[in-house]
N, C-alpha and C positions, 0 to 999 in steps of 0.2 A: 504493500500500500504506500510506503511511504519512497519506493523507488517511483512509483506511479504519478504519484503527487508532485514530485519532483520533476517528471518528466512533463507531467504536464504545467507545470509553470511554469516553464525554462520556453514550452512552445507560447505560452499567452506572451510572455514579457517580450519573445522574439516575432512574433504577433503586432503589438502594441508597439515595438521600436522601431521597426521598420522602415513605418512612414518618417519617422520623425529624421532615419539616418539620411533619405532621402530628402529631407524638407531643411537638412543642415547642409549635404553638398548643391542642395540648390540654391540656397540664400551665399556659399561661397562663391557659385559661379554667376550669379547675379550681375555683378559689376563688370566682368568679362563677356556675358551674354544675356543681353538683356531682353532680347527676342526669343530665348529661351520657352518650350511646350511648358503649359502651367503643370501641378501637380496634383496627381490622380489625389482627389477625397475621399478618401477611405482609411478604414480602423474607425479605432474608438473615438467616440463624440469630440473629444476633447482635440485629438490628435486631426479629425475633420475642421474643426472651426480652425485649429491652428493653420491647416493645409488651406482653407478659402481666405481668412486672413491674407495670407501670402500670394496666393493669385489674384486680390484683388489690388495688393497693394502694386504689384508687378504691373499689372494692365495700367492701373495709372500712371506709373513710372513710362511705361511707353507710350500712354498719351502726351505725358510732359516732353518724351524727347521726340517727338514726332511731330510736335507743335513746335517745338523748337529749331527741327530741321527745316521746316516749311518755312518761317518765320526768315531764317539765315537764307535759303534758298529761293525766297521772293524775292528778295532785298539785292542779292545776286544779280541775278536774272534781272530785272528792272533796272540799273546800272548798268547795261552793255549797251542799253539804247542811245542814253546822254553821253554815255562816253564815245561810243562812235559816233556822233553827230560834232562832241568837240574836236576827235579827230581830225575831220574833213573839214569844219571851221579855222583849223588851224594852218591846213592848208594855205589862206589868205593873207597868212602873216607874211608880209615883205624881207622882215628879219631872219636873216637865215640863220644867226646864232642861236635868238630867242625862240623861234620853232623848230629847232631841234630840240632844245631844253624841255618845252611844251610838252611834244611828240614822246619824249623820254617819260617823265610823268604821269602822259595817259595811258603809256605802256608801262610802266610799274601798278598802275591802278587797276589796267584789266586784268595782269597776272593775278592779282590780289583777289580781285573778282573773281576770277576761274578758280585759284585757289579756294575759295572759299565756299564755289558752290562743288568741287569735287571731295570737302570735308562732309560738305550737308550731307550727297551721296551718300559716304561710306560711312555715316554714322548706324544707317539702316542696309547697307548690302546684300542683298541676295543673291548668293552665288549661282552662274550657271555652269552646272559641272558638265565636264568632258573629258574622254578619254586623250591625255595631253604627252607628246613626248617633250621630259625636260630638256633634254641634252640639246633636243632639238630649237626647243623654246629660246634657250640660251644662247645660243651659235645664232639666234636671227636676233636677237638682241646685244650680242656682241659687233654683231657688225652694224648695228646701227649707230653703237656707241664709237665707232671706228671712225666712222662718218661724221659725229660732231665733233673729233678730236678727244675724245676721253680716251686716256692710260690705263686702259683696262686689260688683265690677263683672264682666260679660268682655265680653272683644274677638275678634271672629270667631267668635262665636255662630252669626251669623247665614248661615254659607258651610257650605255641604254638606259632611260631610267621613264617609266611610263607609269601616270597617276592620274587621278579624279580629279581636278579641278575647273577655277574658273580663268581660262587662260587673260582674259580681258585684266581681272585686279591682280593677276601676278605679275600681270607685264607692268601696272602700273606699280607694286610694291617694288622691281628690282627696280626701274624708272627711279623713284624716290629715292631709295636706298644707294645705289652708285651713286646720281647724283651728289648726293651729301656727301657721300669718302671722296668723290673729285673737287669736291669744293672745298672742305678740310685739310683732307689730303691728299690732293694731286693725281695721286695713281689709284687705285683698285685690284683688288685681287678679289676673284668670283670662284666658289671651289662647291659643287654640285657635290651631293652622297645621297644614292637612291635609298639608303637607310640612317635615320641619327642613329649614333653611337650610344645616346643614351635611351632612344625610343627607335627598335626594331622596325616597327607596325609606321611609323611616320620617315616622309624627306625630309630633307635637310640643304639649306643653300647658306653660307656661311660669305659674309663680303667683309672684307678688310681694308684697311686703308692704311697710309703711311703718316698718319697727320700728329698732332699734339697729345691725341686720347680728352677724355673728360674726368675732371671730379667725380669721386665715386658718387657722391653726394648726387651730381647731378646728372647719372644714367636713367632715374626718373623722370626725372622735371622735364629733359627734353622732348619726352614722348607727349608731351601734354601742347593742346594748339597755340598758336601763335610764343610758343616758345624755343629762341635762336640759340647759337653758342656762341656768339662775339655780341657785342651789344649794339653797335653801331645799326641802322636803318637803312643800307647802303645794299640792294636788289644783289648786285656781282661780288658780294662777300658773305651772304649769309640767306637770303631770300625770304620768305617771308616767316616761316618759321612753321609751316604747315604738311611737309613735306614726311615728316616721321609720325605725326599726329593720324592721317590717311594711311600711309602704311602700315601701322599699327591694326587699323580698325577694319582693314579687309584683310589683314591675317585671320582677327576674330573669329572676322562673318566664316571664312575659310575653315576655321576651327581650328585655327594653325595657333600659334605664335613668334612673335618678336621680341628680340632678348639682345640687351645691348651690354656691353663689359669690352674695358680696355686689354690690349693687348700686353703682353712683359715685356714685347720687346720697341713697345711705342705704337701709338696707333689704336683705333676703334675697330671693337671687331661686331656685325652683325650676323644676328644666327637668325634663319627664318626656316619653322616645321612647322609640316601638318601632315595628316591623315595620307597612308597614301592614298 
């Protein structure tokens, strides 16, 4: 009897916890997915109000950032009107000094525009997956980057490496990513692995650069928007500061991540997995 008793409360408690282990890794990945399926309401009453709680709270969380997206993304979008109109206004200017200056200006404003509505984007992403070759992916993004004159190597180009994704937001994640190690640091190194080393089941693209590196301090901070790493406002030294913010957020949607840490022997190193 009293092995019996025992066996059966060992099943009600693991009964009874179940939802709750599930309603604790999903308030962890919360902040990381916030488009995240709600959670099944079931078990005990208690363990139900807790689980509708939690989906109701979430749904409003995705109203707020969904209104927020909209709100950034109108604003956007309505901006490229009057800026091309002062464009071609500008045109008129007799001064050739002064309408270059101009000219320079409404092209720092529309970067910042496009910047910003390609943040609203990937705040919400929905990936369109496909059967994708890396190796190959990368070999046609290498020579594009050949093309604008970036210092770019990779390594394991050359190894088949074939996975689910969306090829649209990874081409724009390596886009972001080199970009910033050639504007930091000069050169880039691109090093593909159809398996991480510390996760089997997912890829792996690791980029390097030869620059300064960052405060550990602030391997955070930078992943957050409109945050640079020189302080200066100067477009050909730093950009606008949105470039790692977007990469970050269609790793997410990807189910990937981004993971930034300096190098020992100088330099930033970027690691981007996901699922294959």
């Amino acid at each position: 009897m009293l092995v019996g008793l025992a066996l059966l409360t060992w099943l009600a408690v693991v009964y009874a916890t179940r939802p709750l282990k599930r309603m604790t890794q999903a308030a962890k990945d919360l902040a990381d997915h916030p488009n995240q399926a709600p959670l099944s309401e079931d078990g005990p009453l208690e363990v139900r109000q807790a689980a509708q709680a939690f989906n109701h709270m979430q749904a409003q969380l995705q109203r707020h950032m969904a209104q927020q997206t909209q709100v950034l993304a109108a604003i956007a979008h309505d901006l490229q009107t009057p800026l091309t109109r002062l464009r071609l206004k500008t045109e008129w200017v007799s001064d050739e000094p002064l309408r270059q200056r101009m000219q320079a200006d409404l092209s720092e404003m529309q970067d910042l525009v496009q910047d910003g509505l390609a943040l609203a984007r990937s705040w919400h992403a929905q990936p369109q997956r496909q059967p994708v070759h890396l190796n190959q992916l990368l070999q046609t993004q290498l020579n594009e980057w050949e093309d604008l004159g970036w210092a770019v190597q990779a390594q394991g180009a050359d190894s088949d490496c074939l996975v689910n994704t969306d090829v649209a937001a990874l081409r724009r994640v390596l886009g972001n990513v080199v970009h910033n190690a050639i504007t930091y640091g000069h050169r880039a190194t691109v090093t593909l692995l159809c398996q991480d080393p510390s996760q089997p089941d997912h890829w792996c693209i690791v980029v390097e650069d030869e620059g300064p590196g960052l405060p550990e301090s602030d391997l955070q901070s930078v992943l957050q928007p409109f945050v640079r790493q020189e302080s200066s406002r100067n477009r050909q030294t730093g950009g606008t500061g949105l470039g790692l913010s977007i990469a970050l957020n269609l790793m997410t949607a990807l189910g990937g991540r981004l993971v930034l840490a300096n190098r020992a022997q100088g330099g930033l190193r970027v690691t981007l997995s996901a699922p294959l």
